[in-house]
Backbone and ligand atoms as CSV (ligand in chain L), in Angstrom:
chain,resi,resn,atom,element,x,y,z
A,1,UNK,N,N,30.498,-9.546,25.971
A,1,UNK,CA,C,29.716,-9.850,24.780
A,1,UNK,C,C,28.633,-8.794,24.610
A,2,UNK,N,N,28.421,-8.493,23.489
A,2,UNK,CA,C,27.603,-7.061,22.958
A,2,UNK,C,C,26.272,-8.037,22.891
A,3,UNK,N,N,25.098,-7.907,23.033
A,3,UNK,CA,C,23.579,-8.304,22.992
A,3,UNK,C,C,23.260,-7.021,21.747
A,4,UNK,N,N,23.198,-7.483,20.516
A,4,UNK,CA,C,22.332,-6.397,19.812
A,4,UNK,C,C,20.649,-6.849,19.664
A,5,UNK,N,N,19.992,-5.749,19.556
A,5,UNK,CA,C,18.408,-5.745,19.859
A,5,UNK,C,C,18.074,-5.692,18.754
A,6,UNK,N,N,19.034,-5.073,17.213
A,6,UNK,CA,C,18.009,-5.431,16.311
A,6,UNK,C,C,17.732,-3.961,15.461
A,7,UNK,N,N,17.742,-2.881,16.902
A,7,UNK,CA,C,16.939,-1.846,16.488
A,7,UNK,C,C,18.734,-0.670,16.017
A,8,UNK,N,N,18.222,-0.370,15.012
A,8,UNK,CA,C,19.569,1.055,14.177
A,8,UNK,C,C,19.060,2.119,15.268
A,9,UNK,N,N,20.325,2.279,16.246
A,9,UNK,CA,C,20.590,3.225,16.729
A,9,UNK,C,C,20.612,4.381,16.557
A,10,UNK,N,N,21.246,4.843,15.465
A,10,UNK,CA,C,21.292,6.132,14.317
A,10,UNK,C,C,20.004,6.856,14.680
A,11,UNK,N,N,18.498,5.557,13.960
A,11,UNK,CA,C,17.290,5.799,13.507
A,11,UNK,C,C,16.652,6.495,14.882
A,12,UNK,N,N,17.327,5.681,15.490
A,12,UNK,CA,C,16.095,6.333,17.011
A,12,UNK,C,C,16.983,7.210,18.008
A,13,UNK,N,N,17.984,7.671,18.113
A,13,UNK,CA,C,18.988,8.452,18.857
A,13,UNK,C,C,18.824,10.345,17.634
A,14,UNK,N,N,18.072,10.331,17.007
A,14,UNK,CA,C,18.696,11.047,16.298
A,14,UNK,C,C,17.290,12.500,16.700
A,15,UNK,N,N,18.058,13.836,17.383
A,15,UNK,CA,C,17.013,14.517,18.011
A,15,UNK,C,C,15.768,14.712,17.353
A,16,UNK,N,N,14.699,14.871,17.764
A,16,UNK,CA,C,13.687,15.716,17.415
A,16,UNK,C,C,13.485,16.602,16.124
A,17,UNK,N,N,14.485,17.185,16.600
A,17,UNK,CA,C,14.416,18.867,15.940
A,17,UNK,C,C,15.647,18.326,14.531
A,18,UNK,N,N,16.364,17.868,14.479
A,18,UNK,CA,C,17.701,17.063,13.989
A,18,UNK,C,C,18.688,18.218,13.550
A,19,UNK,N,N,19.775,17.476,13.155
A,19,UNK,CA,C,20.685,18.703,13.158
A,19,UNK,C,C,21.504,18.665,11.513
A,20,UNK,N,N,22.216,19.279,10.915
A,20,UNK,CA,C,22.575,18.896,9.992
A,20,UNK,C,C,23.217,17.940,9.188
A,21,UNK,N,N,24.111,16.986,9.766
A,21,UNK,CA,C,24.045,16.047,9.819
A,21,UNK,C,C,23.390,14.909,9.939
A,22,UNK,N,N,22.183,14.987,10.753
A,22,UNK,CA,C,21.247,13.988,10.823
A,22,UNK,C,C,19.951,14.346,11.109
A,23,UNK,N,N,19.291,15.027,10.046
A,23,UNK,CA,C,18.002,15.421,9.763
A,23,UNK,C,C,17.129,14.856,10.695
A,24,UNK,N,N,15.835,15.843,10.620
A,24,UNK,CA,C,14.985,15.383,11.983
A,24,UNK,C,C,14.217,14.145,10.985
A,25,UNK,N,N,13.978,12.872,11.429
A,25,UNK,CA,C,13.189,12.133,10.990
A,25,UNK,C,C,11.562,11.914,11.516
A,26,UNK,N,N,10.817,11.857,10.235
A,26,UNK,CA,C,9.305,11.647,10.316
A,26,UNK,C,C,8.743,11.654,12.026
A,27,UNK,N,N,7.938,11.890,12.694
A,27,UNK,CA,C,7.758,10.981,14.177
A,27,UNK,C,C,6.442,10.329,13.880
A,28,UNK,N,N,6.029,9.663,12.779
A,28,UNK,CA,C,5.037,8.465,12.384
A,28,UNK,C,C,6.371,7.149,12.479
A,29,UNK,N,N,7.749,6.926,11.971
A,29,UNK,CA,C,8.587,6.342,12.502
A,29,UNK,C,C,8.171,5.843,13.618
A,30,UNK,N,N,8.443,4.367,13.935
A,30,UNK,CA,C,8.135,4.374,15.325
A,30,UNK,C,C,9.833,3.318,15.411
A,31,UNK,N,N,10.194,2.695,14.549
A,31,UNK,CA,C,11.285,2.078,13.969
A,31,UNK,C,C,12.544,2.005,13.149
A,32,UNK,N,N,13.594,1.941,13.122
A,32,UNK,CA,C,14.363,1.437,11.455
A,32,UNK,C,C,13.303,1.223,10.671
A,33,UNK,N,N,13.553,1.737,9.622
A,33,UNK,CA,C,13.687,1.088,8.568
A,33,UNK,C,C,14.383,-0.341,8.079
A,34,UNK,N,N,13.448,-0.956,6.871
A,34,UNK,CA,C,14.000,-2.161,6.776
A,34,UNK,C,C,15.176,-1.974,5.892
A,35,UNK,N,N,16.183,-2.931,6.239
A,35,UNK,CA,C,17.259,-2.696,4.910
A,35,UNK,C,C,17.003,-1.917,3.642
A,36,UNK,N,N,15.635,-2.649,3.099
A,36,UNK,CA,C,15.763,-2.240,1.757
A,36,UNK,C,C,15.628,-0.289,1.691
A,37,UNK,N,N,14.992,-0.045,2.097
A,37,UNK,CA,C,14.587,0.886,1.843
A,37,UNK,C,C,15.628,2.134,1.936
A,38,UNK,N,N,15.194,3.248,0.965
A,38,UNK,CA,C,15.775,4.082,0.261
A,38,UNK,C,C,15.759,5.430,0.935
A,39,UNK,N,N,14.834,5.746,1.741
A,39,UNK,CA,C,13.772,6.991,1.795
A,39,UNK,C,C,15.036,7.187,3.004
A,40,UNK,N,N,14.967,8.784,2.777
A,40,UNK,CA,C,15.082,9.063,4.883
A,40,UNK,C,C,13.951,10.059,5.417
A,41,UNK,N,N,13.098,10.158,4.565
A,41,UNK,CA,C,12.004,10.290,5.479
A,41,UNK,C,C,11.680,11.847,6.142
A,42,UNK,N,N,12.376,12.400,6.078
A,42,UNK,CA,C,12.770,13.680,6.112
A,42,UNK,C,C,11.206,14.533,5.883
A,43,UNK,N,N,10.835,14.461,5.290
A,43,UNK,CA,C,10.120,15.418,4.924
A,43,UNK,C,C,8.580,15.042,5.988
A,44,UNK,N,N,8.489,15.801,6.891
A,44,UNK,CA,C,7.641,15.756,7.978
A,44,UNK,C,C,6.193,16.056,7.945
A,45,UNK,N,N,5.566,16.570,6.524
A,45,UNK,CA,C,4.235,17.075,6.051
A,45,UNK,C,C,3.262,15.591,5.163
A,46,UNK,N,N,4.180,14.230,4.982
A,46,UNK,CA,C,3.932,12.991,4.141
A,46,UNK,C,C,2.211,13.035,4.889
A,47,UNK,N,N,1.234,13.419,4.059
A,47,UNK,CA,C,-0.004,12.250,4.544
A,47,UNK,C,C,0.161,11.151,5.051
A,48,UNK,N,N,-0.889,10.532,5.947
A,48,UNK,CA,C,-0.739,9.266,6.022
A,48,UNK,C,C,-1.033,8.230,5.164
A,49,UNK,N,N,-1.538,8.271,4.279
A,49,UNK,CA,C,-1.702,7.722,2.527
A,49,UNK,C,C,-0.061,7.311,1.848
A,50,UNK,N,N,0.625,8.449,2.402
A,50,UNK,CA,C,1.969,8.238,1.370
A,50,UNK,C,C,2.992,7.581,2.501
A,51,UNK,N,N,2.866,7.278,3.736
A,51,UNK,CA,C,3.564,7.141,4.446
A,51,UNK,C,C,4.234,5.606,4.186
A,52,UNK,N,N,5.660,5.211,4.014
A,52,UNK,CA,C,5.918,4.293,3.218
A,52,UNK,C,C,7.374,4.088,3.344
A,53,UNK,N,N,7.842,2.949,4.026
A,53,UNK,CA,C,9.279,2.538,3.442
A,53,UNK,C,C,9.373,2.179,1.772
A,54,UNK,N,N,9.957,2.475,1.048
A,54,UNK,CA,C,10.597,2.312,-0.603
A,54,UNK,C,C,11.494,1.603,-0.636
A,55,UNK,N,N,11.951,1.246,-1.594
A,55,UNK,CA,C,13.442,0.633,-1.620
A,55,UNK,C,C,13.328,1.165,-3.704
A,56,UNK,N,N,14.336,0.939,-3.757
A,56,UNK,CA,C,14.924,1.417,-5.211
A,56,UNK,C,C,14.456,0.511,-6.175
A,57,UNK,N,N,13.835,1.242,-7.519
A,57,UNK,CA,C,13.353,0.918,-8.422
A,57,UNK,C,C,14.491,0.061,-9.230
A,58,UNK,N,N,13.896,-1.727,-9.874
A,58,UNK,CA,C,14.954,-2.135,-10.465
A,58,UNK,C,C,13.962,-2.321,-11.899
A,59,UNK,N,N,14.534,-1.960,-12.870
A,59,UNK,CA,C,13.904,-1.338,-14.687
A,59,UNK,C,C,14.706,-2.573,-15.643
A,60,UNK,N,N,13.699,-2.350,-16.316
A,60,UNK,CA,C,13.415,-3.785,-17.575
A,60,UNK,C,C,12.748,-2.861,-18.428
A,61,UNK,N,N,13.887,-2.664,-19.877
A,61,UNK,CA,C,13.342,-1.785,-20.731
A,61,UNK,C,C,12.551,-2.636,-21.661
A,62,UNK,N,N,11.355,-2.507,-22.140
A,62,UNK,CA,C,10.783,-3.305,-22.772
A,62,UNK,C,C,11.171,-2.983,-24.796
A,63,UNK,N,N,11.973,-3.304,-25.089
A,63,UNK,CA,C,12.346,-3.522,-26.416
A,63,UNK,C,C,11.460,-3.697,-27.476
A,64,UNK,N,N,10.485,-4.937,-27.354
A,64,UNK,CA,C,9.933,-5.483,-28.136
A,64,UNK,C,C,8.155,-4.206,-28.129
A,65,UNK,N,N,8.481,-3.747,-27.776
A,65,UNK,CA,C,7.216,-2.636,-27.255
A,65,UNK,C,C,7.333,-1.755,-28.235
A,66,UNK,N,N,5.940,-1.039,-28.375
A,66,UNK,CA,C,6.435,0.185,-29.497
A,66,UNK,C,C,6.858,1.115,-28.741
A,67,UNK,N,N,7.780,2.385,-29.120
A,67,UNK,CA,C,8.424,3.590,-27.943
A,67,UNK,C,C,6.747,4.394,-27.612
A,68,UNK,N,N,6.866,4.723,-26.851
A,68,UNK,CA,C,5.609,5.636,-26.505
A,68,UNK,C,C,5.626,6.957,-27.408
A,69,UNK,N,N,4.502,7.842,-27.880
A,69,UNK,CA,C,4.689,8.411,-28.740
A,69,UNK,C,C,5.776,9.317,-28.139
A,70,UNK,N,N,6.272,10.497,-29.284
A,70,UNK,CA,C,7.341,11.566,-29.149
A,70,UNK,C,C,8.400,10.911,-28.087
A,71,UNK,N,N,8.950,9.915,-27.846
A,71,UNK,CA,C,9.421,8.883,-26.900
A,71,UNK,C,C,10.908,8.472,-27.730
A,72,UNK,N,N,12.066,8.605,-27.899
A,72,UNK,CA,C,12.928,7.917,-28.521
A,72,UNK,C,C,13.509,7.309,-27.566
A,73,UNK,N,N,12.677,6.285,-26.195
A,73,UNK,CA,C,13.410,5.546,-25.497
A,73,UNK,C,C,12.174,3.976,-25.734
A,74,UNK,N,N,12.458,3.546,-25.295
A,74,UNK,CA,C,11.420,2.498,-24.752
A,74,UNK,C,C,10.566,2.353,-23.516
A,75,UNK,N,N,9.814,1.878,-23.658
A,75,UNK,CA,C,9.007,1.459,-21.715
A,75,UNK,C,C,9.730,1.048,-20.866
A,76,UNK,N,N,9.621,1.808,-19.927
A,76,UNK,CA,C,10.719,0.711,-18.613
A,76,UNK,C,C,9.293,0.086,-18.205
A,77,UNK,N,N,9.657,-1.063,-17.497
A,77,UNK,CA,C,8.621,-1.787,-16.611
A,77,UNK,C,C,9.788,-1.714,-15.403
A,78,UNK,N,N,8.782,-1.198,-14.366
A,78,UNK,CA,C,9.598,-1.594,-12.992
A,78,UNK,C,C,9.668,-1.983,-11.800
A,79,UNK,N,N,10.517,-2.331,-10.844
A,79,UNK,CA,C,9.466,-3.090,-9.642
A,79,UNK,C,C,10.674,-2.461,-8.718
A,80,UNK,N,N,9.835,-2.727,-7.613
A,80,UNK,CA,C,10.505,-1.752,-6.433
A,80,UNK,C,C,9.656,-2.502,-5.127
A,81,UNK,N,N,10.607,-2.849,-3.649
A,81,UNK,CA,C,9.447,-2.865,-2.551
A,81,UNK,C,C,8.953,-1.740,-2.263
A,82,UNK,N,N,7.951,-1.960,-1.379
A,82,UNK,CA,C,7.396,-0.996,-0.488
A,82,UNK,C,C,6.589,-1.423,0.696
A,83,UNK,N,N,6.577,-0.401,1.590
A,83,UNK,CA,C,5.453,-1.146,3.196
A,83,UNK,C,C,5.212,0.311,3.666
A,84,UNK,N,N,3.718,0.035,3.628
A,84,UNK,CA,C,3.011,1.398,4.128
A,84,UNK,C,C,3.559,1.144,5.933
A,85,UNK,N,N,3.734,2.192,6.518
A,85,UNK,CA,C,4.319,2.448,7.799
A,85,UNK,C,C,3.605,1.618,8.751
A,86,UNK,N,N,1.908,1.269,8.257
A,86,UNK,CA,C,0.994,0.197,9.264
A,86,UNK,C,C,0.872,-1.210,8.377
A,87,UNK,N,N,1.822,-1.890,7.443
A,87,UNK,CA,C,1.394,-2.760,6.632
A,87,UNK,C,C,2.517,-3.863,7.583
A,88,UNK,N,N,2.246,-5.301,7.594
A,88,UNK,CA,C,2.806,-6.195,7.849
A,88,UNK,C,C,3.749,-6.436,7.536
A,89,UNK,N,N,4.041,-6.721,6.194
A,89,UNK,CA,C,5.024,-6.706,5.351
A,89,UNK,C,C,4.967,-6.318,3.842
A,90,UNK,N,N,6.365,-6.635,3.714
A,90,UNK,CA,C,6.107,-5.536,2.068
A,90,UNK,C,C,5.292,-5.837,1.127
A,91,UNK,N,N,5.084,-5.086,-0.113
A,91,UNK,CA,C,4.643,-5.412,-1.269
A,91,UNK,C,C,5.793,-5.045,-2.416
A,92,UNK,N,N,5.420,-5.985,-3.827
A,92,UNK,CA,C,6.032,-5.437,-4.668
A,92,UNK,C,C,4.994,-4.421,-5.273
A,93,UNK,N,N,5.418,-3.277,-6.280
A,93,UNK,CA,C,5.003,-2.582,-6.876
A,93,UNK,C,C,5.461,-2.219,-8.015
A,94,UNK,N,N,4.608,-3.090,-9.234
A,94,UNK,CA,C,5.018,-3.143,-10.413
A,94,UNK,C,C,4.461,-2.022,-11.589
A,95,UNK,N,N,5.119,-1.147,-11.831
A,95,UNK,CA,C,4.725,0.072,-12.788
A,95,UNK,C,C,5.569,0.382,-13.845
A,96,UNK,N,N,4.951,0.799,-14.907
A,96,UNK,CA,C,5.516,1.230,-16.472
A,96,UNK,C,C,5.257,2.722,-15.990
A,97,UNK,N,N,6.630,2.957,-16.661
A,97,UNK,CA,C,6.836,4.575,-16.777
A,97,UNK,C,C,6.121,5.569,-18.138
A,98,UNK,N,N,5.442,4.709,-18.553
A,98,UNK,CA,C,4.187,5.461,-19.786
A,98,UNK,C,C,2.603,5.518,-19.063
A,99,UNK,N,N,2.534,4.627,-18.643
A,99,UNK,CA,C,1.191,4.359,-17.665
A,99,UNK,C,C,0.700,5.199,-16.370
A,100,UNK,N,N,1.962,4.953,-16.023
A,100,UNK,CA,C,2.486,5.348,-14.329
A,100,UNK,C,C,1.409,4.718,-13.455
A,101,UNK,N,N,1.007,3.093,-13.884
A,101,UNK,CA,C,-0.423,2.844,-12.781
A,101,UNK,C,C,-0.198,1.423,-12.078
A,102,UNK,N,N,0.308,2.098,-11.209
A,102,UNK,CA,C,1.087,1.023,-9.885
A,102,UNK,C,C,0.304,0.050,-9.720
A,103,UNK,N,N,1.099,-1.111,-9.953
A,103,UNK,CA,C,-0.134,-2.597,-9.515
A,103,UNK,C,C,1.043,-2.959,-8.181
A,104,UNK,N,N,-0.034,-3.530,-7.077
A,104,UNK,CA,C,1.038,-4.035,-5.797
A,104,UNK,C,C,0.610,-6.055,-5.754
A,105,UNK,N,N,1.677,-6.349,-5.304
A,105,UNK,CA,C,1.966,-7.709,-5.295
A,105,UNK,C,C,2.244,-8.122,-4.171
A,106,UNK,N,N,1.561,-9.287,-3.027
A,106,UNK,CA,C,1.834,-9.760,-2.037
A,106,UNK,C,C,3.297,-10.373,-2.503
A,107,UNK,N,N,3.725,-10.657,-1.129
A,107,UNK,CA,C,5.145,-11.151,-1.368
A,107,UNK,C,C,4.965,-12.528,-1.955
A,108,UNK,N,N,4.178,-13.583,-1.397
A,108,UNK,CA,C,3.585,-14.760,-1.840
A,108,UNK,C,C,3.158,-14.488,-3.562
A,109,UNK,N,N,2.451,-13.398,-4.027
A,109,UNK,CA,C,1.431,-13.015,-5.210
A,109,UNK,C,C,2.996,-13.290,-6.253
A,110,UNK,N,N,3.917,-12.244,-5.788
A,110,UNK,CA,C,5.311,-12.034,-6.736
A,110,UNK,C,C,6.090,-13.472,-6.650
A,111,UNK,N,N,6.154,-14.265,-5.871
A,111,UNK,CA,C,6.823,-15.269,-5.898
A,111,UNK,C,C,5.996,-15.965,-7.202
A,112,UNK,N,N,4.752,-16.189,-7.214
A,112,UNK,CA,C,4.467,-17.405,-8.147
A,112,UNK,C,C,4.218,-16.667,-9.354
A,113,UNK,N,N,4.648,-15.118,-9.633
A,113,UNK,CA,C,4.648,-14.657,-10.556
A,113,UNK,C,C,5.848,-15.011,-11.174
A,114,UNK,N,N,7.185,-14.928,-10.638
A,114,UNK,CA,C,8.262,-15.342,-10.832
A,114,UNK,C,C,8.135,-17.237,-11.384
A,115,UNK,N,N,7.502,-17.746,-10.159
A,115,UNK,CA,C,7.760,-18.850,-10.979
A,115,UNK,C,C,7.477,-19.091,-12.108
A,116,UNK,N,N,5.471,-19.016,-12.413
A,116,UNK,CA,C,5.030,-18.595,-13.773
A,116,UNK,C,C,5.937,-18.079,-15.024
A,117,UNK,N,N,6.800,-16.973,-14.865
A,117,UNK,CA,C,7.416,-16.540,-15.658
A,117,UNK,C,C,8.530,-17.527,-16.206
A,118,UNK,N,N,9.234,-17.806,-15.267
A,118,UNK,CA,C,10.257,-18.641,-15.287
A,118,UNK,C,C,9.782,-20.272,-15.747
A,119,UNK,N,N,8.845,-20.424,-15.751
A,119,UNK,CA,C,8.144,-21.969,-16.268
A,119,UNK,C,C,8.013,-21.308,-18.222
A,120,UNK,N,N,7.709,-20.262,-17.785
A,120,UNK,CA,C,7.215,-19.444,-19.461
A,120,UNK,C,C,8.919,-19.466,-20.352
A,121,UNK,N,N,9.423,-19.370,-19.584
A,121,UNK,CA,C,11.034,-18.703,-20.108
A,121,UNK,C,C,11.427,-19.848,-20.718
A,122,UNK,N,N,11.389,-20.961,-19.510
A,122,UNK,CA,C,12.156,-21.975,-20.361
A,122,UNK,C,C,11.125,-22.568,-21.433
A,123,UNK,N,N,9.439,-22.297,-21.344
A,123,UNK,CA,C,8.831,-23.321,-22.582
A,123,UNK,C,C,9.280,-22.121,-23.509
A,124,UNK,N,N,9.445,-21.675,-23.821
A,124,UNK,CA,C,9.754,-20.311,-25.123
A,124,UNK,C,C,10.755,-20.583,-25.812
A,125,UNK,N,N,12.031,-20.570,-24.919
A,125,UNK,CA,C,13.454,-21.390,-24.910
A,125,UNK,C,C,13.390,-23.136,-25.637
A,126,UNK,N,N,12.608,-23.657,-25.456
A,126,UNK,CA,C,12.457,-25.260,-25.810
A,126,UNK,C,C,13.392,-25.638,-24.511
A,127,UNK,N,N,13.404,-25.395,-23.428
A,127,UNK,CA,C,14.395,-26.250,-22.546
A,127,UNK,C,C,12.596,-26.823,-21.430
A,128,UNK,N,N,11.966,-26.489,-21.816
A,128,UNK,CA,C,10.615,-27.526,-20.365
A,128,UNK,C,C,9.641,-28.021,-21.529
L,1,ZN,ZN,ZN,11.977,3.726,5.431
């Protein structure tokens, strides 16, 4: 019987120096990465300010919005996780691509945002 620990092998077997195949990763890493996240981290000069698991931006074009000027698209609004390399756990990070001015959301904060919304959806709807 195999005992797995948890920890991606890949992430922590992979040299120093790395090789082409498997790029040298960050050494602020002290771990995997969590599922979500997107990044490989590669780039070894990150401040510690930017230091950050990501995961992939999911976009909600806002329609009912005016287009931003010289703009023939609409606003995305978008949300994406993230966890600074010393943070507990994640945050959401909710930003418009006209703005570009990142608001972050405890995981708890985004849940009752969701609900809120979803209490809003259906009174709008006539179904609450
Ligand atoms: Zn990561």
């Amino acid at each position: 019987m195999t005992h797995r620990t948890g920890v991606d092998e890949d992430a922590t077997s992979t040299p120093q120096n790395g090789t082409p195949d498997h790029p040298a990763r960050a050494p602020w890493l002290t771990g995997p990465c969590p599922p979500w996240c997107r990044e490989q981290h590669t780039d070894l000069s990150v401040a510690p300010a930017d230091r950050a698991h990501v995961g992939p931006y999911a976009s909600v074009p806002l329609t009912s919005e005016n287009y931003p000027k010289g703009s023939k698209a609409p606003i995305d609004l978008m949300a994406r996780l993230e966890q600074g390399y010393r943070e507990a756990e994640a945050r959401v990070c909710l930003v418009d691509n006209e703005t570009e001015t990142p608001r972050f959301l405890t995981l708890d904060e985004a849940e009752r945002l969701v609900e809120t919304l979803t209490q809003q959806i259906r009174q709008g709807r006539g179904e609450a």
